[in-house]
N, C-alpha and C positions, 0 to 999 in steps of 0.2 A: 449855660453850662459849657456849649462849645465853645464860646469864645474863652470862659476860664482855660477849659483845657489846651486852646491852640497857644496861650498868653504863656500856660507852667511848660508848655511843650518846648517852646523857644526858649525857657530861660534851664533848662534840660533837667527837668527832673518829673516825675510824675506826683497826679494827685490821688487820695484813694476817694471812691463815692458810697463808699461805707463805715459806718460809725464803728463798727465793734474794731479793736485792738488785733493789730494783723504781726505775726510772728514775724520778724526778721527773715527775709527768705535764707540771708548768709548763714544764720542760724539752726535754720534746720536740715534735719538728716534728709539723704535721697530718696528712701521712702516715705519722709511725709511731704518732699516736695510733690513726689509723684500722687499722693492723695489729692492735691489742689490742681489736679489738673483731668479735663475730662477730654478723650477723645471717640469722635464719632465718626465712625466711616460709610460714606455712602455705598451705593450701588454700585459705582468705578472703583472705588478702593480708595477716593479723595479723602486724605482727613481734615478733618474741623474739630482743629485742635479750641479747648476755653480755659480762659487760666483766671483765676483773680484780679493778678496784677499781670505785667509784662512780662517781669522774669517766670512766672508760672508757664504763660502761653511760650514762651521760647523755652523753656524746657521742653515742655509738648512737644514742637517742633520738631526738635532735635530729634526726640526717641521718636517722634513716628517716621520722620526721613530714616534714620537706623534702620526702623524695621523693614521699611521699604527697600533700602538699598544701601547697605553698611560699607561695601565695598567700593560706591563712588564716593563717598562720604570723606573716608581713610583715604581715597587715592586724595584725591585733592589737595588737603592737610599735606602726606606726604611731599606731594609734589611745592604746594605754597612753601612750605617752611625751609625748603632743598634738605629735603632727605629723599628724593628720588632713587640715585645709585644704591642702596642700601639694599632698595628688594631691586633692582631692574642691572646694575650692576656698574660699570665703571664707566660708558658711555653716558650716562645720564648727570656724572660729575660735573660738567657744567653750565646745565639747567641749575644745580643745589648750589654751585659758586655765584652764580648770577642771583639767584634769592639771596644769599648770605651778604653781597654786595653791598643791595641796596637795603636790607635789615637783618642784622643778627638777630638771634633768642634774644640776649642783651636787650640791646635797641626795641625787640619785642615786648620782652617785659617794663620796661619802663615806660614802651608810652601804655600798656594795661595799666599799670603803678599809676599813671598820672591824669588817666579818664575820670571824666566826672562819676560821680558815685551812680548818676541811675546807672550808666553805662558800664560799666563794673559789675553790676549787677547782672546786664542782660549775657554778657560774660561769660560771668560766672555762672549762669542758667544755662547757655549754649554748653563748656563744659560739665554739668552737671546731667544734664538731658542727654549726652553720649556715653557718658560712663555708667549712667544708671543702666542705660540698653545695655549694656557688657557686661555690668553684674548681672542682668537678670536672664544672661543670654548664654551662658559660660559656654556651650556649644559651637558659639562663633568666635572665629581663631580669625584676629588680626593679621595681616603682614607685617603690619610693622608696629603701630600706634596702640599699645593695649590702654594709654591714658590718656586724657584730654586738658589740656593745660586753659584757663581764662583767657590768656594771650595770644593765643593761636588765634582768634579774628581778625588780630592788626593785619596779618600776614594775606587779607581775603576780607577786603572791606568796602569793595564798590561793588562789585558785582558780578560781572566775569570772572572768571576763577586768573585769567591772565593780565587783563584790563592791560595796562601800557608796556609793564614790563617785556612780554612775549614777542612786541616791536625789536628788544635787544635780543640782535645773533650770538647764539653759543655758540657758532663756528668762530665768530672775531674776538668774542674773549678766549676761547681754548689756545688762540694762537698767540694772543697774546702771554696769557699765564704762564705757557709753556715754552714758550720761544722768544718772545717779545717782538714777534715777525703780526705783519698784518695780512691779511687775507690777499691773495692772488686777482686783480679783477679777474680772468675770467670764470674765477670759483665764485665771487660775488653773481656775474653777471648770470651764470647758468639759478643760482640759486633763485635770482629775481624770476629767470623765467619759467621757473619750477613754480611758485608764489602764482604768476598771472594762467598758468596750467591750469592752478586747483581751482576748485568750486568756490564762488568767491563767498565772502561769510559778511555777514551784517545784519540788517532785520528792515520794516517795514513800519512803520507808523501812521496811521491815518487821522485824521479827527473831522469830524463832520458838526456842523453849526444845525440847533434846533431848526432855523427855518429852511432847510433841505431834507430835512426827518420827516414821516408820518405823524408822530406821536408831539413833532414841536422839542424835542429832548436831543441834545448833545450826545456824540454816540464818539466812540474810540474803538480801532481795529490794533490790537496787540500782536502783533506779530513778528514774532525774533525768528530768526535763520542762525542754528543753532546744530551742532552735533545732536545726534539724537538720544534719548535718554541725561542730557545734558543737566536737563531740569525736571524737577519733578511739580506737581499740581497741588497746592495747598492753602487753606483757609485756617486763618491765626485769631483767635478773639481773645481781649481780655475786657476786666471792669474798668481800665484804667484808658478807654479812648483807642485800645487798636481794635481793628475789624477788616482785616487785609485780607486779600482774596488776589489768586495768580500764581506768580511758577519764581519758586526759589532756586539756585543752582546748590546743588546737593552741598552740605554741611553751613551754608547760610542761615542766621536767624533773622534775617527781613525778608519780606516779597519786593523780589529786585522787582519786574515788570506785572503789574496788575492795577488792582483798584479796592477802593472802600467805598462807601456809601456815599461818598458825596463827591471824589477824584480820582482820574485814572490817569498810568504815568507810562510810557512805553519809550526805553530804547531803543536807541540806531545806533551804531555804530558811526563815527563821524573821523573827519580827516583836520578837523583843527589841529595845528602846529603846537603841542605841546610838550614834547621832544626836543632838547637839542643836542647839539656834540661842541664841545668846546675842545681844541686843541693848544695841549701844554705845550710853556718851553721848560722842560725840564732838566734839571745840574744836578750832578753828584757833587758835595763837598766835603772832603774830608769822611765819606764814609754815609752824607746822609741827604735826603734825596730833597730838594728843593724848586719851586716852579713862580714864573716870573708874572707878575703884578703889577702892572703900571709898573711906579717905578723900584719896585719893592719886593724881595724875595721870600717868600712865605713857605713853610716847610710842607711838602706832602706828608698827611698823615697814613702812615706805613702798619698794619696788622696782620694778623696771622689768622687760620682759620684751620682746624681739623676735618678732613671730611671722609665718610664712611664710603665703602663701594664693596659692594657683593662681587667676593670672588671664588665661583663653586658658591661651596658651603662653608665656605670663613669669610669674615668682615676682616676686608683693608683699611686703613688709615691712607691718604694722603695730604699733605700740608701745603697750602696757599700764602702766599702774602697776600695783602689786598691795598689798594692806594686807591685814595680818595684826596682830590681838593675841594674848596664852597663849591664849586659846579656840580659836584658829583661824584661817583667812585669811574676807576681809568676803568674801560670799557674795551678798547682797542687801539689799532695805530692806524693811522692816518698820514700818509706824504708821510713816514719814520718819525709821527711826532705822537706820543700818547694822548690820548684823546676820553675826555670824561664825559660819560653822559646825566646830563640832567633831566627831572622826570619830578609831576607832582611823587610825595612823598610825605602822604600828611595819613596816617592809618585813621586815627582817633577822629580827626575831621571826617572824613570819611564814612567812616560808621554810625556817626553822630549823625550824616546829614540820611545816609540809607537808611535809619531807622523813622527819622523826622519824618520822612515824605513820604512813609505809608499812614499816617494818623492825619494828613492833614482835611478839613474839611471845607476849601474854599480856592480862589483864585490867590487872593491875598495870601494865606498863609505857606502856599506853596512857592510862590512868586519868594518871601521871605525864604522859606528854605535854600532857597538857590542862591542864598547870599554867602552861604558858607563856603561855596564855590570848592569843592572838593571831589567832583564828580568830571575827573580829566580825560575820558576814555568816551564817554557817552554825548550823543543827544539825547533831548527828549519829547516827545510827542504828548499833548497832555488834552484832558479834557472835562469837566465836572457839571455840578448839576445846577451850580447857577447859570448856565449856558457857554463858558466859554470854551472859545478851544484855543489854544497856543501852543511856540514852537519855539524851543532853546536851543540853538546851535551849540555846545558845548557850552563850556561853565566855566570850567580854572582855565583862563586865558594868560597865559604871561606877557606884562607890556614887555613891547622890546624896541629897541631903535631901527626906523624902518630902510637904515643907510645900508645894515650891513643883511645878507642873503644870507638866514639862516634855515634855508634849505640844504645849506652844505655846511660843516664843519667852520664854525668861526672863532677865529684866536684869540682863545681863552687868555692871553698876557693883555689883552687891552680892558681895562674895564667898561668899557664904552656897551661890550656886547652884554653884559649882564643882564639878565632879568634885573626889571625895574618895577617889580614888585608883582601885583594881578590886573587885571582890567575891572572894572566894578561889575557886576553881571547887567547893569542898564548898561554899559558900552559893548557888551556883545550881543551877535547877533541873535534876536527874537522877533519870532511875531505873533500876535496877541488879535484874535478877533477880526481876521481878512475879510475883506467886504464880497468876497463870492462865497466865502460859507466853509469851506475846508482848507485841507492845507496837509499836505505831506511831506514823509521822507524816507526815501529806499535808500539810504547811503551814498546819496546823491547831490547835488550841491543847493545850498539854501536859498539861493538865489532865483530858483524856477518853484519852489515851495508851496506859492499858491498865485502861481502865473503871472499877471501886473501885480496883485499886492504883495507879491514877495520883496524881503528887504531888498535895499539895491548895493550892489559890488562895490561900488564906488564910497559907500561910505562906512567902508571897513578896513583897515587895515589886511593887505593879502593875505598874512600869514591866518588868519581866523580861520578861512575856509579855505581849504587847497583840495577839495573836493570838487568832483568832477562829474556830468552827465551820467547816467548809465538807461541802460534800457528800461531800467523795472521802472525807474522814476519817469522815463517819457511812457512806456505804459500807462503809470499810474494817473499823471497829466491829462490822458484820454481819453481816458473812463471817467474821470471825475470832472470835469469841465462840462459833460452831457447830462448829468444824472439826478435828481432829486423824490423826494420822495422814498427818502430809506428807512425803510426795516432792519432790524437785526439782520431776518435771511437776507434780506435783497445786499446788506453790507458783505455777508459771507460769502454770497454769490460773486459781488464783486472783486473779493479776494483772491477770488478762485477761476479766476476770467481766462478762457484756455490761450488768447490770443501770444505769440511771438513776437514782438517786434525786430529783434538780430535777423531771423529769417527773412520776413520781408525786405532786410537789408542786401539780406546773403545772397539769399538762392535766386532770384530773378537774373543776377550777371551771368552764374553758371549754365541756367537754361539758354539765355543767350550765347555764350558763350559755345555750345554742344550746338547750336544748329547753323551757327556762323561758321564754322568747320565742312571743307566740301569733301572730306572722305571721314561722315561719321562712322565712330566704333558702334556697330550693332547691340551690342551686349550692354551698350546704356541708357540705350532705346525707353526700354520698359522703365526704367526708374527715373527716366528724364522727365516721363510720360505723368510722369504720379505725382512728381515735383510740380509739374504744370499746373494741372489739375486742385492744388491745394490751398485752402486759404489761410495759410500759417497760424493754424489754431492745433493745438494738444490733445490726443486723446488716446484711450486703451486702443481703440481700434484704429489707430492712423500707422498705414503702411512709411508717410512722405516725414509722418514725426521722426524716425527710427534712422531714415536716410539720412533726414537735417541732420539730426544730433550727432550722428555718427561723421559727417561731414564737415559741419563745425567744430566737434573734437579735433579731426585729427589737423585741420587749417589752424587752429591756435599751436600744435603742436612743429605746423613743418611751412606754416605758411611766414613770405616774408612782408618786411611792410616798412616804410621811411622811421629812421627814429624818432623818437617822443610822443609817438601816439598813441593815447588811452586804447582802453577797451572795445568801447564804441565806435572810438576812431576806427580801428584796426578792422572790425567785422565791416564799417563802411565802404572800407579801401577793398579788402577783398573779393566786398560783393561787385564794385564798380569800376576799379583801379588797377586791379590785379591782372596779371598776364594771360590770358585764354587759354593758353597751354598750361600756367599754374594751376587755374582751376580745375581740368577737365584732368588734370595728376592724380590731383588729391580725391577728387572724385571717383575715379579709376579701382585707385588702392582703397577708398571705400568698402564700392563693392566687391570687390574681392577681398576685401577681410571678412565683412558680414556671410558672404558667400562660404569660406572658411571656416569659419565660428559657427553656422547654424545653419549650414546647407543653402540658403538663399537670401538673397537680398529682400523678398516681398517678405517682411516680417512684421507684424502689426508692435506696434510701441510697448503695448500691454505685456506682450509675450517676452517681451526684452527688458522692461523696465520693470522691476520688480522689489518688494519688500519681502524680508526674513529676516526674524529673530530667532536662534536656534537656542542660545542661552543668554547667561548674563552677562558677559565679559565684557568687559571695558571696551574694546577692541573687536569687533564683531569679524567671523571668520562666515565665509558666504558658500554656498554648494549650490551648484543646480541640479543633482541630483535629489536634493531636501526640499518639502515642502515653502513656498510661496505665493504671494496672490499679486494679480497684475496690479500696475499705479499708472493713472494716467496724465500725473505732474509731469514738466520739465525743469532741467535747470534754472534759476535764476542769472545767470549767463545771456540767458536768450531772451534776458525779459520778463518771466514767467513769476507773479506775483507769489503766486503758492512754490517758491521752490522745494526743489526736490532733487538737492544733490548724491550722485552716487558714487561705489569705487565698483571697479572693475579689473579684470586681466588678471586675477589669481589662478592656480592649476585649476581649483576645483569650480570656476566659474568664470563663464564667459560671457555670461548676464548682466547687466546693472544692476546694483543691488544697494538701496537709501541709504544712507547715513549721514546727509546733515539736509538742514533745509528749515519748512514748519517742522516744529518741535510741540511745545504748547502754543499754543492760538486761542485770543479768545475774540470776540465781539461783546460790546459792552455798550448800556443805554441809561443814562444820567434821567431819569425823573422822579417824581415824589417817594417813589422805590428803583432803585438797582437792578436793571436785568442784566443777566449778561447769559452767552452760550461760549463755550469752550470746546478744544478737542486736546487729543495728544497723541503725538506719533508711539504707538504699542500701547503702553498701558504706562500706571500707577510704578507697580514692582517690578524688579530686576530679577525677581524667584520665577524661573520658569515651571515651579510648580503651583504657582499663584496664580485665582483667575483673572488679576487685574495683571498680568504680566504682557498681554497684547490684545485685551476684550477692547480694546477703542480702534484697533488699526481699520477695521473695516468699514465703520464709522468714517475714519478719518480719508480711506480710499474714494467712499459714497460721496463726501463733503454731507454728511450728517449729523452736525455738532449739538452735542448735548446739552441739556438747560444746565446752569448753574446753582443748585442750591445756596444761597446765601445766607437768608433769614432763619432764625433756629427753626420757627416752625416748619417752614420748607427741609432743611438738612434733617428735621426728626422724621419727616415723612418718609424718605429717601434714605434714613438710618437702615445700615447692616449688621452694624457692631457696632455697641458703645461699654469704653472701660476706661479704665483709669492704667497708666504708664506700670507697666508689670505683672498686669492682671489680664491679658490678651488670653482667650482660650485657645 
């Protein structure tokens, strides 16, 4: 039977495994769609949603993420489709130009119009599973979206709610649109360094080979680094071959990162060259706009666009043109020459392949899925229960001719630079089955992936990976070259390894540095003292964690450093390269900011680094006056597998306070049944009147990750509430 089902899966349509005569789901009203669907909510508030068929269980979906959190759901949609300005106002005009860009509603609806029929279906179930929540809701008052269109998934079909697009600056189209002027470097150059400022974002992958396991079983560590509340936790069954388990990004009907009973799949974030900029030569003639082609003039195609912007309490209008040639829609200027940017741009592919690769149940069929090669933003970490584990460096590769550098803007009049079509997915980089037993990836380069049997550089074309070192991945390196004999905990354990590596980069030059000085400053005595003393490991009660971090913050902000050097590079240079007087600066102004901020330097991490959720707002506003509990994460910056990035410097707090980092997390163990343990940064619901609204945080502080319910019997145990979509008491 599975291999029938992997055979109908690939050729895209589903089978049913029951005989009696099944109603057309298009057919029926939304109350009896919601009849065929059951959902069970556990003990956290997880649901486990069971449909008949597909489109049944993604209705479920849908109306249980609603209930959970209606408002990330709507934000999303809004933002995908660009109607942002509409509720946020005229500043967000072009974010909604940049989506219109590269797909109108138009172009939306047509490629819905032109999806295979299951997919139409699942569709039209994802619409129908949000508006049934609205009819049966009438109490909750949308912002913008009171109805859900089939087509709004093209708009939101790999996974990330931004995936490549969000690479393209709304500052360089704005100045474009409005001026035809291109961006200032030094307003680029501060923005980049705004970019290497923040908390950097990506995720974590691991896969572990049975013969390093206890149990003999292939085991996968899921872990996205994710804004928090990002995602939420959910279990999808139907009769028709799904049984997905892991963390959707709110108003998705697939499980982007998780597993089924026989595969599990975890993004990373990856640096494959899949972007480019092609710079036009463009002519007016006669009134109409044309750009040059070898030897041949081809007209830009020139459109219009209406777009909404809240002003007060009235809706403005204002009108865009828009120009696009084959490369792509104009995007910016470049050297005064308009510049297109190209970007996969397949929705339908796309969706096709995110829903494929939750049902698959093998190495083969999944290996097949990735033929479709529509998945441009991600790697993938993968792992199943015939024992293997493997490693996809990205997927939609575009060949391209390796003469021209297109790391910069290449001109677009030569055909020479075009895309030459894809790379087949056996020509990019993967690894399948390394001979030391694992293999990872912190958004870090493929090449150190599972140390000697990583692919090798050489036999790739550059542009595949322009990914680079980072801490977490030489972390990861050195916990996992030692270790065997894993457990589920022992793998959580590992995830959650307190060690630093930036620090041990950092802080040794500066203590140096303070005592090679023949007239020390007194007053940094004590904190040089505690630096000494520490073995760059994380915790609630480390006074030297609190110093690092705060020292390292503000060296990325005011430290200088030779151009072109990465991340790593740069905390290298600091710790060892940097001027003595530079470090014992920024150290200074350290403590005396902490000193400022909280009366003294000795502050334990705990007392500083902290979690709170006050409500549900998109946007989290932080108080240290309001309840908190300590976190004894660090940044992913410094290395720190479990990240735990925060914001700071608001009026009402001068505390850290999380918002992006682990988000869900699971641990997961391939054998004749499916274990797996989970957590999530708060809870389930975004209702702070709900108890699943931050019943996990403490959990999540402990590193005490919950079992997984999978199998009905287990989820009936574990049953809170079970109803059918309308019928919730």
């Amino acid at each position: 039977m599975r291999a029938l089902l992997l055979v109908l899966c690939f050729a895209f349509f589903s089978c049913k495994t029951d005989s009696k005569p099944v109603k057309d789901f298009s057919a029926l009203s939304l109350s009896e769609k919601a009849e065929r669907v059951t959902i069970i909510r556990d003990d956290f508030g997880v649901p486990h949603i069971y449909g008949k068929t597909d489109a049944d269980a993604v209705f479920g979906l849908l109306y249980a993420q609603c209930e959970d959190d209606f408002n990330r759901v709507e934000q999303n949609y809004i933002w995908a489709t660009g109607r942002l300005a509409e509720v946020e106002g005229e500043d967000a005009l072009y974010s909604d130009l940049r989506a219109k860009l590269f797909m109108t509603e138009e172009e939306a609806i047509a490629n819905y119009e032109n999806s295979p029929g299951w997919l139409k279906k699942l569709c039209d179930a994802f619409a129908d599973g949000i508006n049934f929540y609205l009819e049966t809701h009438p109490k909750v008052k949308p912002k913008l979206l009171t109805h859900f269109e089939p087509w709004m998934p093209m708009y939101f079909s790999e996974g990330s709610i931004g995936g490549d697009i969000e690479r393209i600056r709304t500052n360089t189209i704005k100045a474009f649109y409005e001026s035809g002027m291109e961006v200032p470097e030094m307003e680029l150059k501060e923005q980049e360094k705004k970019v290497l400022e923040a908390e950097p974002q990506g995720s974590n992958g691991i896969a572990i080979a049975g013969e390093l396991t206890q149990s003999g079983d292939a085991m996968l560590l899921i872990n996205p680094h994710t804004s928090f509340y990002f995602r939420c936790e959910v279990h999808v069954v139907s009769e028709e071959g799904l049984n997905a388990y892991g963390a959707v990004t709110w108003g998705q009907f697939f499980v982007y990162q998780g597993f089924n009973e026989k595969t599990g799949w975890m993004h990373t974030s990856g640096d494959t060259d899949v972007i480019d900029e092609f710079q036009e030569k463009v002519v007016n003639m006669e009134g109409k706009l044309w750009y040059q082609y070898g030897e041949e003039l081809r007209p830009v195609i020139t459109t219009e666009v209406i777009l909404k912007y809240k002003d007060g309490d009235v809706l403005r209008e204002k009108k865009f043109p828009m120009y696009r040639t084959h490369h792509g829609p104009i995007t910016h200027v470049v050297d005064g020459q308009w510049t297109a940017s190209a970007m996969m741009w397949e929705p339908v592919n796309a969706l096709e392949q995110s829903f494929i690769r939750t049902k698959q149940d093998g190495y083969k069929g999944f290996r097949k899925m990735m033929d479709i090669r529509a998945n441009s933003s991600n790697n993938t970490v993968y792992a199943d229960a015939e024992g293997n584990i493997a490693y996809f460096h990205g997927n939609f590769v575009p060949k391209r001719d390796v003469s021209f550098d297109y790391s910069k803007p290449v001109d677009g009049s030569n055909p020479k630079t075009d895309w030459q079509g894809l790379h087949p997915e056996e020509e990019n980089i993967l690894l399948l089955n390394p001979k030391n037993g694992w293999l990872q990836n912190c958004n870090s380069t493929p090449y150190t992936a599972a140390l000697e049997f990583s692919p090798k550089k050489e036999d790739y074309p550059n542009y595949m990976s322009i990914d680079r070192e980072n801490f977490r991945g030489v972390h990861a390196i050195g916990l996992l070259k030692e270790r065997r004999g894993y457990s589920l905990d022992s793998l959580i354990q590992l995830a959650h390894d307190p060690y630093l590596p930036a620090f041990e980069a950092l802080i040794p030059g500066l203590i140096k540095a303070y005592y090679r000085q023949h007239d020390r400053n007194p007053k940094l005595q004590g904190a040089i003292d505690v630096l000494a003393d520490w073995d760059f490991r994380t915790s609630k009660e480390s006074v030297a964690m609190t110093l690092a971090h705060f020292y390292g913050t503000r060296y990325y902000q005011e430290g200088k450093y030779p151009e072109g050097m990465i991340p790593m590079e740069r905390v290298n240079y600091w710790g060892s390269k940097s001027p003595n007087v530079e470090k014992l600066r920024v150290f200074e102004a350290t403590v005396d900011q902490l000193t400022l901020d909280f009366g003294t330097w000795n502050i334990p991490w705990g007392e500083v680094n902290r979690y709170q959720r006050l409500n549900g707002d998109i946007r989290q506003a932080f108080d240290d006056s309001k309840p908190s509990i300590p976190i004894g994460f660090a940044s992913g910056r410094w290395g720190a597998l479990a990240a735990y990035g925060a914001r700071y410097g608001s009026e009402k707090a001068k505390k850290l306070y999380g918002t992006r980092g682990n988000s869900f997390v699971a641990a997961v163990e391939f054998g004749d049944k499916v274990k797996a343990k989970s957590i999530l940064a708060g809870g389930q619901s975004g209702d702070p009147d709900s108890p699943h609204f931050d019943d996990q945080i403490q959990l999540y502080a402990d590193v005490k990750w919950k079992d997984v319910p999978y199998y009905k019997e287990d989820v009936t145990k574990r049953a809170k509430e079970n109803y059918r979509p309308g019928e919730r008491k």
